[in-house]
C-alpha positions as CSV (number, residue, x, y, z in Angstrom):
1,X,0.0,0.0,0.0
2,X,1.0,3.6,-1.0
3,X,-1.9,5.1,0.5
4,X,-5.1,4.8,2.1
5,X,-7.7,7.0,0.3
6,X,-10.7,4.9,-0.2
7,X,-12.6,1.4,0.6
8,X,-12.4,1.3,-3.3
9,X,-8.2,0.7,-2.9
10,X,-8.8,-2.8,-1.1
11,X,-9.9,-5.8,-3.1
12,X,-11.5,-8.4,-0.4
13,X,-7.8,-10.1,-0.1
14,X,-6.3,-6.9,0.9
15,X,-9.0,-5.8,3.5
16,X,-8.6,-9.4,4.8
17,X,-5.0,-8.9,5.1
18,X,-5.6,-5.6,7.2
19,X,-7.9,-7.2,9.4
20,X,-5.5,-10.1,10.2
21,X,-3.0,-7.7,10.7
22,X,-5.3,-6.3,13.4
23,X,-6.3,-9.6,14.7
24,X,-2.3,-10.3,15.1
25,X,-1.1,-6.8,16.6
26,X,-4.1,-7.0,19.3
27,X,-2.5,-10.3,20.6
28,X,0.8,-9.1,20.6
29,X,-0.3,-6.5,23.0
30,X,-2.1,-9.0,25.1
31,X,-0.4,-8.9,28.5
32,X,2.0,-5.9,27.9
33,X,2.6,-3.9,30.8
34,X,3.8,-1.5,28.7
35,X,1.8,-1.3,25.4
36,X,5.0,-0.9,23.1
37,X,6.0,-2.5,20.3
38,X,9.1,-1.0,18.5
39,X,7.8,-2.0,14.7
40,X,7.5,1.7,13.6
41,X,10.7,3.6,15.8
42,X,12.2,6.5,13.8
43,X,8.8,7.3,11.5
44,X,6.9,10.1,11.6
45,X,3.5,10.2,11.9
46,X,1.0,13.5,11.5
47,X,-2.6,13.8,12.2
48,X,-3.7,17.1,10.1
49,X,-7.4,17.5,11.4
50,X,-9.8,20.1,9.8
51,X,-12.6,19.4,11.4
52,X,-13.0,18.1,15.2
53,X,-13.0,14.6,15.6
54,X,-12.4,12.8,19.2
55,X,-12.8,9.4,18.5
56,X,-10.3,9.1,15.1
57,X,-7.7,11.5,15.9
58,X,-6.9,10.1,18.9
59,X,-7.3,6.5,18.0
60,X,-4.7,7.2,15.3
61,X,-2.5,8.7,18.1
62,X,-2.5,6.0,19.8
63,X,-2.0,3.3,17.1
64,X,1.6,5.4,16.4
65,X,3.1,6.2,19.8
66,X,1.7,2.1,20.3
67,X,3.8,1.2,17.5
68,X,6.8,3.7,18.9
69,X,6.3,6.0,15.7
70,X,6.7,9.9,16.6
71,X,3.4,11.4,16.4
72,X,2.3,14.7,15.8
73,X,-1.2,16.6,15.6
74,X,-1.8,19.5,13.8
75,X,-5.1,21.3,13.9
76,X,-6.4,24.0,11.7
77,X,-7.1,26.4,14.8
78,X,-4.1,26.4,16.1
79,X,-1.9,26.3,12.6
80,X,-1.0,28.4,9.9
81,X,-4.2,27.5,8.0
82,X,-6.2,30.0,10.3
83,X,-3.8,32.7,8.5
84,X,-5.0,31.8,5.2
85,X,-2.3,28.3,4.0
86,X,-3.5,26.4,1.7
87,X,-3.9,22.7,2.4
88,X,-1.5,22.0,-0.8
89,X,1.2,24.3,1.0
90,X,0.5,22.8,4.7
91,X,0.9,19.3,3.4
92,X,3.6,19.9,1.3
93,X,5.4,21.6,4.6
94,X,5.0,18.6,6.4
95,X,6.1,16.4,4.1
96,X,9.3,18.5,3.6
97,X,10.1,18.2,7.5
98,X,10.2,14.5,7.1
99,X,6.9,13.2,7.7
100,X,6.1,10.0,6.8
101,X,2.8,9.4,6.6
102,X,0.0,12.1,7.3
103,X,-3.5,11.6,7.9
104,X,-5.9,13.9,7.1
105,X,-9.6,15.0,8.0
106,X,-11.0,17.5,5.9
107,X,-14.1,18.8,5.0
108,X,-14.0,18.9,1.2
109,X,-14.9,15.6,-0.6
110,X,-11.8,14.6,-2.5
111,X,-8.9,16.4,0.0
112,X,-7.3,13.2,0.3
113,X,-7.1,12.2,-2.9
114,X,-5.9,15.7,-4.0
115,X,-3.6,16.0,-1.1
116,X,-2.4,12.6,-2.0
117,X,-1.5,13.1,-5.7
118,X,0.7,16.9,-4.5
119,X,2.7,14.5,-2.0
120,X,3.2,12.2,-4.6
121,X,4.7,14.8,-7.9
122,X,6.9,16.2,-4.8
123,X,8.0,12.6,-4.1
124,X,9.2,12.5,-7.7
125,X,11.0,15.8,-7.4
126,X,12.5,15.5,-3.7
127,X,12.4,11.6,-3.7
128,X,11.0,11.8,0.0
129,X,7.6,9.6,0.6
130,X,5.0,10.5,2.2
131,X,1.9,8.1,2.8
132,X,-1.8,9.9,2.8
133,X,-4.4,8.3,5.3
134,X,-7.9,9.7,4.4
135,X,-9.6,9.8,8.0
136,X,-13.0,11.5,6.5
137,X,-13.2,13.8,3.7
138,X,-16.5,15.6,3.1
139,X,-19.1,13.3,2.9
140,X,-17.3,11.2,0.5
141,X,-15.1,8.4,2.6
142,X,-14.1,7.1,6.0
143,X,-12.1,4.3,5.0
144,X,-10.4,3.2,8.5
145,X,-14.1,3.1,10.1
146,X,-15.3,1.0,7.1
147,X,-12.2,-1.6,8.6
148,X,-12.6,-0.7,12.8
149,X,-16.6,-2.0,11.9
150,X,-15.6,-5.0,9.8
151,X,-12.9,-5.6,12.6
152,X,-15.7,-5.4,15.3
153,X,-18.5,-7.5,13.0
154,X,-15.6,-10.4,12.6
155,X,-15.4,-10.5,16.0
156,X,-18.6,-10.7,17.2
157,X,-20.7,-12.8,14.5
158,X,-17.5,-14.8,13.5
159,X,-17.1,-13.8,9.7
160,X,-19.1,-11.6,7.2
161,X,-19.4,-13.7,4.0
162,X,-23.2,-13.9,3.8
163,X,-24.4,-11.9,7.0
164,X,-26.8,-9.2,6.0
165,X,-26.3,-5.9,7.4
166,X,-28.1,-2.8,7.9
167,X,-27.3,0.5,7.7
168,X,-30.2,3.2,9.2
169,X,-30.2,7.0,9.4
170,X,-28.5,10.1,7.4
171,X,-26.8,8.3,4.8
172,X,-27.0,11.2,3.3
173,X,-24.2,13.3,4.6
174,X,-22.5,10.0,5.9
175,X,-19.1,9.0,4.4
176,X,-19.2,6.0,7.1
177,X,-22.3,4.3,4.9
178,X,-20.4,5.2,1.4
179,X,-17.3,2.9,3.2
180,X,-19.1,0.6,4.3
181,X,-21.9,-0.4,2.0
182,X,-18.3,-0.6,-0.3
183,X,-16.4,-2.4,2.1
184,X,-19.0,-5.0,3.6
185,X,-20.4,-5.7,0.2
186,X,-16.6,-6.6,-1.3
187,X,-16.1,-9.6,2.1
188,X,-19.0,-10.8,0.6
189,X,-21.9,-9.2,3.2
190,X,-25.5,-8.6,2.3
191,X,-26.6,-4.4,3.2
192,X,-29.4,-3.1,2.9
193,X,-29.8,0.6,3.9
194,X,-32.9,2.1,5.8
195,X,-33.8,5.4,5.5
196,X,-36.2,7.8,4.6
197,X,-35.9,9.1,1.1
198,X,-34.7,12.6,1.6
199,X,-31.5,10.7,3.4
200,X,-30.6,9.1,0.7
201,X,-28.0,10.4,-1.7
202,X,-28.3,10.5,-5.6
203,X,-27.4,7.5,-7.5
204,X,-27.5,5.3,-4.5
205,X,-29.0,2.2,-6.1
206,X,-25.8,2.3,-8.4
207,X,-24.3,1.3,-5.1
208,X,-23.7,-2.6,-4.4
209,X,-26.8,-2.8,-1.5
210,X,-30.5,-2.7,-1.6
211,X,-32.3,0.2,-0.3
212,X,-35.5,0.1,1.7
213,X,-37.9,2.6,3.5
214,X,-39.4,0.5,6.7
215,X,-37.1,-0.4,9.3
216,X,-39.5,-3.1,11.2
217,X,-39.7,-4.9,8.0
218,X,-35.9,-5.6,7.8
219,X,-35.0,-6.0,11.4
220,X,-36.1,-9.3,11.9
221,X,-33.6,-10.7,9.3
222,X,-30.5,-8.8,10.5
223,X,-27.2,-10.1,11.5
224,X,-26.3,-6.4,12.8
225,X,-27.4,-3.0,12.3
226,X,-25.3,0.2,12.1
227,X,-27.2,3.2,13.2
228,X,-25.8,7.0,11.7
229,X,-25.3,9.7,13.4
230,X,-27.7,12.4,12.1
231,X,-25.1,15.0,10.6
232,X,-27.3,18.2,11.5
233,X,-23.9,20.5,11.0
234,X,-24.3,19.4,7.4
235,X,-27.9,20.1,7.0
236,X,-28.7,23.2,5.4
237,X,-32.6,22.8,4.8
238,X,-35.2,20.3,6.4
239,X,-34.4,16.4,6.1
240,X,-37.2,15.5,8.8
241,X,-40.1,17.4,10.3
242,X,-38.5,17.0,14.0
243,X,-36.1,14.9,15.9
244,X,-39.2,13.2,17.5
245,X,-40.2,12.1,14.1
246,X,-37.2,10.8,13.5
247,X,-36.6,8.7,16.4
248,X,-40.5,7.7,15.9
249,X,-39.5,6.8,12.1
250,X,-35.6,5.6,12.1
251,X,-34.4,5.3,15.7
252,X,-33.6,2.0,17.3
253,X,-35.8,1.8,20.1
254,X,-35.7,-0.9,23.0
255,X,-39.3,-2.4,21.1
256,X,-37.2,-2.3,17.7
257,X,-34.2,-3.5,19.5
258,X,-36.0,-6.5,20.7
259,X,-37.0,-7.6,16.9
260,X,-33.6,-8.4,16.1
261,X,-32.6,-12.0,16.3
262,X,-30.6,-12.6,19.8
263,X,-27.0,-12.8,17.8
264,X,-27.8,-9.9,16.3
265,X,-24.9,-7.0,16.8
266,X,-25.9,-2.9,17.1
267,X,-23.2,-1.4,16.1
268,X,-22.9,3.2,16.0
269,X,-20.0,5.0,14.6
270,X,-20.5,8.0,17.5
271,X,-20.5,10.2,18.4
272,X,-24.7,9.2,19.5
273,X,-27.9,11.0,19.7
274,X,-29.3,9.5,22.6
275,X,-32.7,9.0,22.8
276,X,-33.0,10.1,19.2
277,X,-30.9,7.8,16.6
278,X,-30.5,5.0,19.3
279,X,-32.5,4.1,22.7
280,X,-29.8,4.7,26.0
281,X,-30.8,0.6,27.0
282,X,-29.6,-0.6,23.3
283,X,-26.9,1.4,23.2
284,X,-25.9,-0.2,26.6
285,X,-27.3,-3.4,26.3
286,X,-24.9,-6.6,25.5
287,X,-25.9,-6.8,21.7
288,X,-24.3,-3.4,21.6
289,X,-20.7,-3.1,20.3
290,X,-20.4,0.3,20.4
291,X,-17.2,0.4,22.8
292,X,-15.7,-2.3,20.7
293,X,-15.5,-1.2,17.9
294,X,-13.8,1.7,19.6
295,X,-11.2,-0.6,20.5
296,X,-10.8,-2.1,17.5
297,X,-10.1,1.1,16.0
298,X,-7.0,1.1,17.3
299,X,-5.3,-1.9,16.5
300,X,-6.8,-1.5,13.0
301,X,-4.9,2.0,12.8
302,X,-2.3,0.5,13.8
303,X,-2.4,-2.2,10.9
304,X,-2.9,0.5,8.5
305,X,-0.3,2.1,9.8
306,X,2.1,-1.0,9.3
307,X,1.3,-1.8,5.9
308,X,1.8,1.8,4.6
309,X,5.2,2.4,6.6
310,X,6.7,-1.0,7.4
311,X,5.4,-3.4,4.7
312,X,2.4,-6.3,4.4
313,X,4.0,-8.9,7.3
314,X,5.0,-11.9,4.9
């Protein structure tokens, strides 16, 4: 791997590989008093966050100081891009100081990809490399969730060949459906995505799932369902009449909850609406992985991280 941009770089061998990777690095932390593992000394690793994220910049933190790579975070707030840089100029800076891989949330569908291709005619001028992460670029991609929910699905239901999987709320605005419908349908799943028609995005049933309106009618014959976060900072207009309506309509409630088969697994990429998207008591409850998958976002990180910096273990 040169770099991570999309679900649409991995053919089902290579996600598999990631995942194992995962599976692998987990265990070798397993009993660590000191979570270290030397397999990345000496690189340099930058998080370039424009928007705010909790959950992915510091998971990716953590996969790299895990791995004993030097980490560094740069925000927009507090860099030179609140004086007017360019994101071309910023991440040609950092690659210039040495860094070797940057990962980058940004609110323009496509940064990634465009940041990626700069890095890469500077690579052929300087002959430094510099491997691009996309953590979430507009409401096109989130690749590494795509994997942390695969990750968490392996684990919990044993494999995803032939599970069928929904996917409920504001796909919309949500680059965490795009990467997974993409993602889950290439290991071979079956997704379906609930939601109400003004949530869906143009040219969705080009996408490899089925779509459907009624969220009792499909619950029954899930293996696990994904509930979205409602993107309201991306709404410019009415999606819904109310947030009652909503939860009445598309939220996982502890009666909805309890039409799900008992190995059924609710999964939620956070951050939650409570009492909106998801019931407190599911979101709780033992079918819910929502902490696990948390987890698991680490150690996925941290094979991502591996295969772009150190190689695909043999």
């Amino acid at each position: 791997m040169k770099h991570l941009l999309s679900v649409s770089d991995l053919d089902a061998a290579a996600a598999t590989g990631l995942l194992d990777t995962a599976d692998r690095l987990k265990q070798a932390l397993l009993g660590r008093e000191v979570r270290k593992l030397p397999t990345l000394r000496g690189r340099t690793v930058i998080t370039m966050f424009y928007e705010d994220s909790t959950r992915t910049r510091v998971s990716f933190e953590i996969a790299g100081k895990w791995m004993s790579a030097d980490t560094v975070n740069v925000s927009a707030k507090g860099s030179s891009v609140s004086k007017g840089e360019s994101l071309r100029d910023t991440s040609l800076t950092l690659s210039a100081m040495g860094a070797d891989c940057v990962i980058v949330r940004h609110p323009a569908s496509g940064a990634a990809h465009r940041l990626a291709g700069w890095v890469d005619r500077d690579h052929a001028t300087t002959g430094t490399h510099t491997s691009v992460v996309n953590a979430g670029d507009g409401t096109h991609e989130h690749p590494t969730q795509a994997l942390l929910d695969a990750a968490t699905l392996r684990d919990r239901l044993g494999g995803i060949a032939g599970r069928r999987i929904g996917i409920v709320g504001d796909v919309l605005h949500s680059r965490v459906a795009r990467s997974n419908v993409l993602l889950l349908a290439t290991l071979g799943a079956d997704v379906v995505l609930v939601a109400p028609p003004t949530l869906l995005p143009t040219g969705v049933e080009e996408w490899p799932c089925r779509v459907a309106a009624e969220l009792d009618a499909e619950l029954p014959a899930l293996d696990a369902v994904m509930m979205l976060r409602v993107q309201a900072e991306r709404m410019h207009g009415s999606f819904f009449p109310s947030a009652r309506e909503y939860a009445i309509g598309y939220g996982l409630s502890a009666d909805r909850a309890a039409l799900l088969p008992d190995h059924a697994v609710v999964l939620h990429p956070g951050p939650m609406v409570r009492g909106m998207e998801i019931a407190p008591s599911v979101a709780d409850s033992p079918s819910a992985a929502i902490l696990a998958q948390v987890s698991n976002g680490v150690h996925v990180r941290m094979a991502v991280l591996y295969h772009l910096l150190a190689g695909a273990p043999e």
